[in-house]
N, C-alpha and C positions, 0 to 999 in steps of 0.2 A: 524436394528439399524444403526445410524451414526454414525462414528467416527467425534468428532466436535473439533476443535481448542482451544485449554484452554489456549494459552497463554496471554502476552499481547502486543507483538509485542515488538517495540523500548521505548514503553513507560516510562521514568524516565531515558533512560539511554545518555542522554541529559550532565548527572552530570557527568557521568564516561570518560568523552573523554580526559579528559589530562591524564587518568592512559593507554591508549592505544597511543596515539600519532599519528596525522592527518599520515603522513607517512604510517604509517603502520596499519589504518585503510582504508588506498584508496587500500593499499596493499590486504587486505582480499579481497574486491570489485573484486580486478583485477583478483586473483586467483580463486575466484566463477563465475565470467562473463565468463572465459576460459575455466571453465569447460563447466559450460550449453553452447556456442556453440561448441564446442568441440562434444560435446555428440547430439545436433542438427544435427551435419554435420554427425555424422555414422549412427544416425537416417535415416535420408533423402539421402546415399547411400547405408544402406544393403542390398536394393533390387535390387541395380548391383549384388548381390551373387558373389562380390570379396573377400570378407571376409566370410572366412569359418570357422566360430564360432559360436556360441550359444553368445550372448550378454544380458545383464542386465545395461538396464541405470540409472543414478544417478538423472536423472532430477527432480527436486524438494529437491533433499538431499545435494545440492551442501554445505551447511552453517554447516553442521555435517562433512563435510570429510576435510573443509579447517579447522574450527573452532579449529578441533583436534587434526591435522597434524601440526598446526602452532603451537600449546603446544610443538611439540618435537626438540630437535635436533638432527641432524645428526644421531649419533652414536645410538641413540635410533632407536629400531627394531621395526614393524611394520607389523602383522598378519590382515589377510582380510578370507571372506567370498566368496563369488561365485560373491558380485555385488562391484567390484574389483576398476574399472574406477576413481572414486571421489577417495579413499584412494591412489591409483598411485600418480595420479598428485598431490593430495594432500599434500603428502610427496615429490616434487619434481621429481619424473618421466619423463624419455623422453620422445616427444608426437613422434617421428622416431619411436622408441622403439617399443611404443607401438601400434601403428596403424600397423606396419610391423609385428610383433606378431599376430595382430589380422589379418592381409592377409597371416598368416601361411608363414613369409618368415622366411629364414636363419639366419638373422640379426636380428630379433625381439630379447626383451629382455629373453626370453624364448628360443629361438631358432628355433620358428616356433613349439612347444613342449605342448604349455600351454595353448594357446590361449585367450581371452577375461576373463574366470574365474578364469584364474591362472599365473595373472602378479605378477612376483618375478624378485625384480631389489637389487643384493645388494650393486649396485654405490650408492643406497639410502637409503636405511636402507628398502626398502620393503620387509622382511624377506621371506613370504610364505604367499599364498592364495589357499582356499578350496574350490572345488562345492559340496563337502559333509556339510549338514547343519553342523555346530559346528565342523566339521570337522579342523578346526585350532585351537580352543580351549585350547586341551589339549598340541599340539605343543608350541603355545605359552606359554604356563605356565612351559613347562620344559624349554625353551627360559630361561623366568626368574630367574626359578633354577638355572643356569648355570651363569649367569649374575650377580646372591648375590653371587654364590662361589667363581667366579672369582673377587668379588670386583671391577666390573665394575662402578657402581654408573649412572646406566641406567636405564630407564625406558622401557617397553614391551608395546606395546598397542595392542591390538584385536578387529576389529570390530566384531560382529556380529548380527544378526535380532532377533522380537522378536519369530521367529521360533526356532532361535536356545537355547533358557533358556529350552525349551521343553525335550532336549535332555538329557540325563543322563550325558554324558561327562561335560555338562556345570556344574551340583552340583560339581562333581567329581572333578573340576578345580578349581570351586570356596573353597570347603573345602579344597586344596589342598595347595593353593595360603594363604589362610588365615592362616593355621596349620603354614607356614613357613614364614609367612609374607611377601611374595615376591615382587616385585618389577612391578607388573601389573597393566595397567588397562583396565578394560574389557570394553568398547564400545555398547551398543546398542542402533541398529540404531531401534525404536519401529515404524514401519510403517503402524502396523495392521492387516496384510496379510499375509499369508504366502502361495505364490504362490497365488491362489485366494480363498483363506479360510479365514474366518474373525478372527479375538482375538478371539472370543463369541464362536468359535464354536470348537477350541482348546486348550481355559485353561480354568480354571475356575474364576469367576471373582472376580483378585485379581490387588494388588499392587506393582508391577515389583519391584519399588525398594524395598519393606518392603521385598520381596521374595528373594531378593540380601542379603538383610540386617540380614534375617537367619542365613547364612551361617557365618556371624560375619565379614562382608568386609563393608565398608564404602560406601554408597550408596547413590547418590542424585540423581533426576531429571532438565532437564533441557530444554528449548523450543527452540529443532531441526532447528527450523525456522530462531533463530536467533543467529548469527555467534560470538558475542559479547558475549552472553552468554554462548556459547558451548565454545569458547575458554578460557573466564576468567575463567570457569569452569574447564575443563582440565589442565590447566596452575595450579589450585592450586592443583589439584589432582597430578600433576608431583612433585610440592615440597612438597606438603606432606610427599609422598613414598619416598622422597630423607634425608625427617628428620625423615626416619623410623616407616613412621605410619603403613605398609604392604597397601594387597588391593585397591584399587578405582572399583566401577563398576558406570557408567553412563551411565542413559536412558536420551536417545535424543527420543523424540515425533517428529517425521515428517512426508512426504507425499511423496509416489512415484507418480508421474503425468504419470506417462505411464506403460506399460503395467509390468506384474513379469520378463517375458524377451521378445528378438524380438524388433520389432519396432511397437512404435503408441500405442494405448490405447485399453485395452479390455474390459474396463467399459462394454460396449453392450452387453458382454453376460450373465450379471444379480447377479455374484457376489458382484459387489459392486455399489451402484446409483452415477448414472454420477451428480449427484447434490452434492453430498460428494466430487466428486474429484475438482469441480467448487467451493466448497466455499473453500479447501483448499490453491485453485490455483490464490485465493487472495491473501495470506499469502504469497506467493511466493518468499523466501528466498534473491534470486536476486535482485527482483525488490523492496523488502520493505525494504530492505537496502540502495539499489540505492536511493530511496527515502530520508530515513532518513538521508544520510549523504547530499542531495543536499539541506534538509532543513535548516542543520544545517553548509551549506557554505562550504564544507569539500571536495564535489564532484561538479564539473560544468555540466551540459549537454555537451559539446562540449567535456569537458577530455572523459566522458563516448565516445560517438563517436568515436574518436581518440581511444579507447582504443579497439575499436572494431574491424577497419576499420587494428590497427596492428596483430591482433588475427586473422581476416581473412586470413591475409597472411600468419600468421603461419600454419594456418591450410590447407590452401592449399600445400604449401611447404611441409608438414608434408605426406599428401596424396600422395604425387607425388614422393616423395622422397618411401612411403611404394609398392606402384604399382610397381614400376621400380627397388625394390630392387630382388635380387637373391633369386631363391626356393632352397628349400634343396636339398643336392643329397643324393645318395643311401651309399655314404657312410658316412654320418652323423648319418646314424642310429642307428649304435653301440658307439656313442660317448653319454657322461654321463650315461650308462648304469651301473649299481652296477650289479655284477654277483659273486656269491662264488664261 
C-alpha cells in the first residue's frame, strides 16, 4: 500500500492573504527555509561523528512545526516527541543551543544532558521532550492542569506521531484533558511510519480524527504540507480553548523525506517504495510554498537568495561556535541531580 497525498496544496488560498499579512507570510517561508537547511547541514556533517546523539530530522515536516509554533505565544509551553528539531526552532530556539546540545557540550541548552531527542529551552516556552513514544503526553496534560489552576490563560501544545495514539497514555490524556476541559492541544504529526512499520500494519483501518473525537475533544484534520493551513488551523484552536471550549487535538498529514533516524534515506530497505517517498517529495512543504507565494508577488527569487545566502552564515557561525564550545567536567555531574 501507498500512503498518497489527499491534499490540495495552496489551492483557493489565493483569497485568504490579507487575513495573514505579506509580512508575516514571507515570515513563515523564512522560518521553514531555516529549518530544512538547518537540518541539511547536520544531515551532511553527522558522519564527522562530532555529534554524539541519536538524530531524528524534520525534513519534509518543516510547515507542521512552523505552522503550530507560530499559533503560540511566548508564555505558552510546548511538549515534543523524540523528533524534537522543527518544534525547537519552531518556537524560537537557539541554533548555539542547540547544535552545542547536540555535540554534548556544557553550554547546550540541556547541558550537554539531553541531547538531539530531549531539547528543553525554558528561555522559550519549550517545556520537555520525550524519546519515549507518547512519553510527553501525560506530562503535558498535567502542564495544563496546573495552568487552569493557576488561571494562567495559556495554552499547552504536544506534538506527537501517529505511533504515539497507539499508546494507552495517549486515551488516558485525552479522557483526562476532556473530563477537565483543559487548556491543550494535542498535535499529530501523522507521517505513516512508525520507525519503519507502515499505519496498515499497526492500527486498524480507522479515522484518527473520529478516534480523537471519542474521547469527546475537538478534533479536525488538516494538510501537514501546507503551513497556511496548519497555522490558521492552530490559531483558531488557541482561541478557542481560550473562550473555554477545553481540548483541541490536530492531525497534520505529512511526509518524512528521510530516514525515522540517522541521516539519508532508508527507503532501500523495502519498508516503504521509494516511489511514495518521490511523489510526496513534490508536495514539498518548502518549495510549494516558495512557489505559491512568488506566484502570487509576495516572494521574489532574489529575497529567497538573500535569505539563504543569510542562513548560511548563520549556520556556519552556529557550527563553529558548537565545536569550539567547552565539554563538561566531572564536576557537572552531580549538578541537576534530584536525590532524597
Amino acid at each position: 500500500m501507498r500512503y498518497t497525498y489527499e491534499g490540495n496544496g495552496y489551492k483557493g488560498w489565493e483569497k485568504n492573504l490579507d487575513f495573514f499579512g505579506k509580512d508575516f507570510l514571507v515570515e513563515l517561508f523564512y522560518k521553514m527555509l531555516r529549518i530544512r537547511m538547518i537540518e541539511e547541514e547536520i544531515e551532511g556533517r553527522y558522519h564527522d561523528d562530532f555529534m554524539k546523539t541519536p538524530i531524528h530530522l524534520v525534513i519534509g515536516q518543516e510547515a507542521t512545526a512552523v505552522g503550530a509554533c507560530s499559533a503560540l505565544k511566548y508564555s505558552d509551553l510546548l511538549y515534543s516527541g523524540h523528533r524534537t528539531h522543527g518544534a525547537y526552532l519552531g518556537k524560537g530556539g537557539d541554533l548555539k543551543k542547540m547544535l552545542s546540545e547536540m555535540h554534548c557540550k556544557s553550554n547546550g541548552c540541556v547541558g550537554s544532558r539531553g541531547g538531539s531527542m530531549h531539547l528543553i529551552d525554558p528561555d522559550v516556552g519549550m517545556a520537555w521532550s520525550s524519546a519515549i513514544v507518547g512519553g510527553a503526553l501525560p506530562i503535558a496534560t498535567g502542564a495544563a492542569l496546573a495552568s487552569q489552576v493557576r488561571k494562567e490563560n495559556n495554552v499547552i501544545m504536544v506534538f506527537l506521531g501517529d505511533g504515539g495514539t497507539e499508546e494507552g497514555v495517549c486515551s488516558e490524556s485525552l479522557n483526562f484533558a476532556a473530563l477537565k476541559k483543559l487548556p491543550i492541544i494535542f498535535f499529530c504529526e501523522n507521517n505513516f511510519y512508525s520507525v519503519q512499520s507502515p499505519l496498515q500494519t499497526r492500527q486498524p483501518k480507522r479515522d484518527i480524527v473520529r478516534w480523537a473525537e471519542g474521547h469527546d475533544v475537538n478534533a479536525i484534520a488538516v494538510d501537514g504540507t501546507n503551513v497556511l493551513d496548519v497555522y490558521k488551523t492552530a490559531r483558531n484552536a488557541v482561541e478557542d480553548i481560550k473562550n473555554g471550549s477545553g481540548p483541541w487535538f490536530i492531525e497534520a498529514k505529512v511526509y518524512r523525506f528521510r530516514a525515522h533516524g540517522g541521516a539519508g534515506d532508508d527507503s532501500k530497505t523495502g519498508y516503504r517504495d521509494i516511489k511514495e517517498r518521490e511523489a510526496w517529495e513534490k508536495q514539498c512543504p518548502v518549495n510549494s510554498y516558495s512557489s505559491f507565494l512568488m506566484r502570487n508577488n509576495i516572494l521574489a527569487n532574489q529575497q529567497r537568495l538573500d535569505m539563504e545566502r543569510k542562513i548560511k552564515i548563520e549556520i556556519k557561525d552556529a557550527f563553529d561556535f558548537a565545536l569550539n564550545s567547552p565539554e563538561p567536567q566531572k564536576t557537572d555531574l552531580y549538578q541537576f541531580v534530584y536525590a532524597d
